[in-house]
KEZAVEX-908484 format. One record per residue (C-alpha): chain; x, y, z. Coordinates in nm, 2 decimals. Layout:
! residues N
- mol / east / north / up
- A / X / Y / Z
...
This chain:
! residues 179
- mol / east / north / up
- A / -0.39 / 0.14 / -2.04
- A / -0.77 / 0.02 / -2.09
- A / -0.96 / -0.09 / -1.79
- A / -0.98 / -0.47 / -1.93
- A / -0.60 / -0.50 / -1.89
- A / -0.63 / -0.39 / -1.52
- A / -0.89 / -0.65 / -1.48
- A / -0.69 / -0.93 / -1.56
- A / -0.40 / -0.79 / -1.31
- A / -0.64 / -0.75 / -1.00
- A / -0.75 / -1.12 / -1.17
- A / -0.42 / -1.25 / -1.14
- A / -0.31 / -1.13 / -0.77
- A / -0.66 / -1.26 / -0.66
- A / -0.57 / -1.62 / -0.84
- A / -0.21 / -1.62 / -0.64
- A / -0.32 / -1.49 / -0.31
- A / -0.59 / -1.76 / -0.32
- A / -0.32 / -2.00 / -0.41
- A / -0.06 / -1.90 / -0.17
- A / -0.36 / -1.87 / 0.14
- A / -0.47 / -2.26 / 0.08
- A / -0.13 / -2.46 / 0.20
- A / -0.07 / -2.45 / 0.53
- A / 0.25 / -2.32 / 0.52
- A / 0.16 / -1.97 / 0.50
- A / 0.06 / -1.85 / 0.89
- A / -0.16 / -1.49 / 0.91
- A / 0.00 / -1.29 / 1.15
- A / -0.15 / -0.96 / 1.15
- A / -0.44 / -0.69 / 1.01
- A / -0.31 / -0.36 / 0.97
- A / -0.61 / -0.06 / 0.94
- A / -0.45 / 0.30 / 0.91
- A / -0.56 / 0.61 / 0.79
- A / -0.34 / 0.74 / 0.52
- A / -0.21 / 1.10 / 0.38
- A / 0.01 / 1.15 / 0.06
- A / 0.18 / 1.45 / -0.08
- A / 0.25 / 1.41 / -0.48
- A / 0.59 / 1.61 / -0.66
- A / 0.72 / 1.61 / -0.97
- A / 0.50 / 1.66 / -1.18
- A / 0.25 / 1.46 / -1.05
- A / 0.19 / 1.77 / -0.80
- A / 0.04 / 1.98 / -1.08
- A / -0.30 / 1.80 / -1.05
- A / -0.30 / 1.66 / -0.67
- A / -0.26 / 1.89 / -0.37
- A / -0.26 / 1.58 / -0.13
- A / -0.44 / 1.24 / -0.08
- A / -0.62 / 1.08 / 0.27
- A / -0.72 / 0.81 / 0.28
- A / -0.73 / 0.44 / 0.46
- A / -0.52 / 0.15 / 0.36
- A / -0.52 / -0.25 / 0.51
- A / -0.25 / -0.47 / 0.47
- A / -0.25 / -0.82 / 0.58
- A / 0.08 / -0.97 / 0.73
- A / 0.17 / -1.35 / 0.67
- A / 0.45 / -1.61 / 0.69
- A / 0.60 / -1.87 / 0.44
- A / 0.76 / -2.14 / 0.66
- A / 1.03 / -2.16 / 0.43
- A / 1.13 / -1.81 / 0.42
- A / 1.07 / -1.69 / 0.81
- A / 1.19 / -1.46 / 0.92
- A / 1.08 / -1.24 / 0.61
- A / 0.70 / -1.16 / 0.61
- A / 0.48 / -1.10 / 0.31
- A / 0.18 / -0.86 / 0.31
- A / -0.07 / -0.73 / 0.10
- A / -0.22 / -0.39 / 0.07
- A / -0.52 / -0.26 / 0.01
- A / -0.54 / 0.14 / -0.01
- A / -0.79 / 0.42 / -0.12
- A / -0.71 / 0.79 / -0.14
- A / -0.92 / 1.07 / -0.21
- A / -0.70 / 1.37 / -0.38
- A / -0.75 / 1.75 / -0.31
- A / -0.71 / 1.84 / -0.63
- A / -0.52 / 2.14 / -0.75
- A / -0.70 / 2.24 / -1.11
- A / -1.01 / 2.32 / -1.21
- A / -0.97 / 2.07 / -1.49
- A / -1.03 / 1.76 / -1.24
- A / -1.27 / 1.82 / -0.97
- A / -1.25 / 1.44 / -0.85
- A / -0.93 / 1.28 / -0.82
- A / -0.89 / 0.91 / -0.67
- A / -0.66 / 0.64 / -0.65
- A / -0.62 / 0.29 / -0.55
- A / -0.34 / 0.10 / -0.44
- A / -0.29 / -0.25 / -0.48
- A / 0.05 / -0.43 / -0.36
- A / 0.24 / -0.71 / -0.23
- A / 0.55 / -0.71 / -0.08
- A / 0.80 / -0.84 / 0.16
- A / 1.01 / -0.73 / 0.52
- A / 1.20 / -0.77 / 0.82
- A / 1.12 / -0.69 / 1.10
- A / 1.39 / -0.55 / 1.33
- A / 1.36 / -0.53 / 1.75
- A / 1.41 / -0.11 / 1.86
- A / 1.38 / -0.20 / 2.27
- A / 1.12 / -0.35 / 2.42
- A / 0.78 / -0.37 / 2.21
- A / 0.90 / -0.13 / 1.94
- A / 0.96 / -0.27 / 1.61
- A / 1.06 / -0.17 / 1.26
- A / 1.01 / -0.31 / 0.97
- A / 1.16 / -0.21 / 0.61
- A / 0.89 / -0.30 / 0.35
- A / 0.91 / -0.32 / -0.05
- A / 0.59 / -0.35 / -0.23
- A / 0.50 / -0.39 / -0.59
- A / 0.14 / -0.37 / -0.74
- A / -0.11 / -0.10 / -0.92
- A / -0.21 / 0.22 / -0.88
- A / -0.55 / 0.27 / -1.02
- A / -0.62 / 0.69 / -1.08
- A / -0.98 / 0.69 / -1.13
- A / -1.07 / 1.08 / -1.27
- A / -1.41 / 1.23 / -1.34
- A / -1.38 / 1.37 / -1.67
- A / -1.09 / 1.15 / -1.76
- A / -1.16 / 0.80 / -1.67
- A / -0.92 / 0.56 / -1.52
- A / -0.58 / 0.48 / -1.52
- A / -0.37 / 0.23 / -1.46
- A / 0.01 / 0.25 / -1.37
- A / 0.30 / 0.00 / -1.23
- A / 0.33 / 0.10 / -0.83
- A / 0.64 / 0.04 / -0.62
- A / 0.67 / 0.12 / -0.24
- A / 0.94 / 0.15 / 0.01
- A / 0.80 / 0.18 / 0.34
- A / 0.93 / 0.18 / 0.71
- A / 0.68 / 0.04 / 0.94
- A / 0.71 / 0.10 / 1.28
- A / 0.49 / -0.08 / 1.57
- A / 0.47 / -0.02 / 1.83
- A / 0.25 / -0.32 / 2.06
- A / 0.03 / -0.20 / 2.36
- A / -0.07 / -0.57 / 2.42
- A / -0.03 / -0.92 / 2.32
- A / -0.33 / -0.86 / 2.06
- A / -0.33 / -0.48 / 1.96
- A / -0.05 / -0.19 / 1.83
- A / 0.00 / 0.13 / 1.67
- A / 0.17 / 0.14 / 1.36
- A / 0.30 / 0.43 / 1.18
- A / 0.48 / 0.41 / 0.83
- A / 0.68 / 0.65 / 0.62
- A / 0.61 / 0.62 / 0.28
- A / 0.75 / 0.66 / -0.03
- A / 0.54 / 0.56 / -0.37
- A / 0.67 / 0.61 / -0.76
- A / 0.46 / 0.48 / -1.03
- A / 0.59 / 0.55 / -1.36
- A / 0.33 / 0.70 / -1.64
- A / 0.35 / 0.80 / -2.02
- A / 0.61 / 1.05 / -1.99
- A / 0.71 / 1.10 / -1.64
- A / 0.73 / 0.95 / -1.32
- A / 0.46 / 0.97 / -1.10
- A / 0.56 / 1.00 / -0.70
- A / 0.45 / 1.10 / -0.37
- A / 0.54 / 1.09 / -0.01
- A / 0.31 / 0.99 / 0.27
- A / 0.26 / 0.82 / 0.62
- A / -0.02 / 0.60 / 0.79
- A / -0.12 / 0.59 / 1.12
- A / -0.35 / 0.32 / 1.31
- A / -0.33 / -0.03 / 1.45
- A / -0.19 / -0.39 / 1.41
- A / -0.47 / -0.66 / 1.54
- A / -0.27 / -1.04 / 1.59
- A / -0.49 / -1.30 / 1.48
């Protein structure tokens, strides 16, 4: 896909978010700020070792639809690269989504997530690329106070491409900050 066509996406999620964010019935919550590591397979593994990174999400309410929470993620990864061929391997994840959060015991929480956005591959010699990204994630946080927690998600991305299906496995660890 060219780059122009992934400018009008990022265009478009800007447009709705900005949309969404100016009626009052959407309530911020919650900043999310974790570092990130990935593990590609399939064949996606033949170019990326693994990925770290850092990813923020920002999680919000709809009045209408509590108790489900929206976010939106923001995440770059740098990827150990596995071939000669590519010495500089990086990709960015853009996604919205929805959960539920779910009570463990007392100030443990889980949350089942499912996100849809892009994955932008930017490569040295080969430019960038843009691909469809789903996520199914398991957040769970943990809160140490009223205004702070420690999150930690399980991951699991797929993103298809020309002729195979791009996935990878991964986690994030850091902290939830209440607004």
């Amino acid at each position: 896909m060219k780059i122009s066509k992934s400018f009008l996406v990022l265009v478009y999620f800007l447009l709705l978010s900005t949309m969404v964010f100016s009626n009052d019935l959407v309530q911020i919550d919650s900043v999310d700020v974790a570092a990130s590591n990935y593990f590609p397979f399939g064949t996606y593994s033949k170019y990326k070792l693994t990925g770290v990174g850092v990813e923020g999400q920002v999680n919000f309410q709809v009045e209408p639809i509590k108790p489900v929470w929206l976010f939106g993620t923001f995440g770059y990864s740098y990827g150990i690269t596995k071939t000669e061929r590519v010495t500089n391997f990086n990709d960015i994840k853009i996604l919205i989504g929805g959960s539920y959060t779910f009570n463990i015991i007392d100030k443990l929480t889980i949350s089942p997530q499912l996100g849809v956005g892009i994955m932008l591959h930017i490569i040295d010699q080969m430019g960038v690329y843009v691909d469809q990204l789903t996520s199914i994630e398991a957040k769970l946080n943990y809160e140490l106070t009223d205004k702070i927690g420690l999150v930690f998600t399980p991951s699991f991305l797929f993103f298809p491409e020309n002729n195979h299906l791009g996935m990878e496995l991964g986690y994030t660890i850091g902290s939830r900050i209440r607004l």
